[in-house]
N, C-alpha and C positions, 0 to 999 in steps of 0.2 A: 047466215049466222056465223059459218065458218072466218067469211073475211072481214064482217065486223069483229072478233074474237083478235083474229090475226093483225089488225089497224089498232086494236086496243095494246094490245103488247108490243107493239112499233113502239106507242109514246111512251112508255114506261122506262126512265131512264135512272141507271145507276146513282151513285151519289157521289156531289162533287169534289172534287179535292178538297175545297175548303172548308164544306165537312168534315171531310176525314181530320186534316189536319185540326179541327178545333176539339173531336173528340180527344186524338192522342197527344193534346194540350192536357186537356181535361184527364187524362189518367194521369198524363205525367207529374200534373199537380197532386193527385188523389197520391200517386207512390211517394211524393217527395213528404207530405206530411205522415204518413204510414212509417216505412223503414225509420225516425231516428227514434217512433213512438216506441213502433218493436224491440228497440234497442235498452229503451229507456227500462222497458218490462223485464227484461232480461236483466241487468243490473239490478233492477230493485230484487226479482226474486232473489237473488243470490244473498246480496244485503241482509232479506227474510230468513233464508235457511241456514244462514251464517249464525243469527241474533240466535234463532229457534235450536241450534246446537249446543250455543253456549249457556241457553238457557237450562235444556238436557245435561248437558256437565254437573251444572250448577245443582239440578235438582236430584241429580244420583247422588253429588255430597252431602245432600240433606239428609237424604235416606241415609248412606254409612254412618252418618253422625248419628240420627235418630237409632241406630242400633248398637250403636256405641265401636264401630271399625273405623271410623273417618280421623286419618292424621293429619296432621297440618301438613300445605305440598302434597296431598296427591295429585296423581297426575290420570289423567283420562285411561292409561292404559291401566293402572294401581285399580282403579275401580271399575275398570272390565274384569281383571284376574280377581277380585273379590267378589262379583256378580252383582253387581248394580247399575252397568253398562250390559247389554247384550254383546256393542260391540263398538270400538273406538269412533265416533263422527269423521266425518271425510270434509274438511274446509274447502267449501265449493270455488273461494278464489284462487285456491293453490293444490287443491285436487292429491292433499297427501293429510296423514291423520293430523289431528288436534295434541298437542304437547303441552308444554307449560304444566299448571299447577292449581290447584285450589285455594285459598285458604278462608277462615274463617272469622271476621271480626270482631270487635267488642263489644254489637250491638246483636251479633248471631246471624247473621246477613252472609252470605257464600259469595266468594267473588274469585272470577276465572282470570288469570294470567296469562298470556302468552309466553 
């Protein structure tokens, strides 16, 4: 029983090179389409929290307006120091606060400036 056990693991043989290399084919294709998707994600979030800030701007001027504090031209920090901002947005492209201006049109529509 021994050296039938011991002739069974004689034939048992690794795997071929050609295997291998067809596997790390196959990853190398798996990461090439991966990394530029990831890439892609990452742009788009930024794009999103970029729109979803200046939407936030946008809608603390609503509120200073609906209370009767909103002048024409303020600016994101104007409406931090009035408390309707908790706190200035951070523009995830340039990683320093939001500036610019608000103003408000003839149809009562808020719209942010840079």
């Amino acid at each position: 029983m021994l050296t039938r056990m011991k002739k069974m693991l004689k034939k048992q043989k690794g795997f071929t090179l050609v295997e291998l290399l067809a596997v790390i084919a196959i990853l190398a294709i798996i990461v090439a389409i991966a990394v530029p998707t990831v890439g892609k994600v990452i742009d788009n979030s930024k794009s999103d929290a970029h729109d979803a800030n200046i939407e936030l701007i946008e809608n603390a001027a609503r509120l200073a307006d609906v209370s009767g504090s909103f002048t024409e031209g303020m600016s994101p920090t104007d409406l931090k120091d009035t408390g309707f901002l908790e706190e200035v947005p951070v523009n995830p492209n340039t990683d320093s606060e939001y500036g610019g201006s608000v103003s408000k049109n003839e149809n009562g529509q808020f719209k942010y400036t840079p």
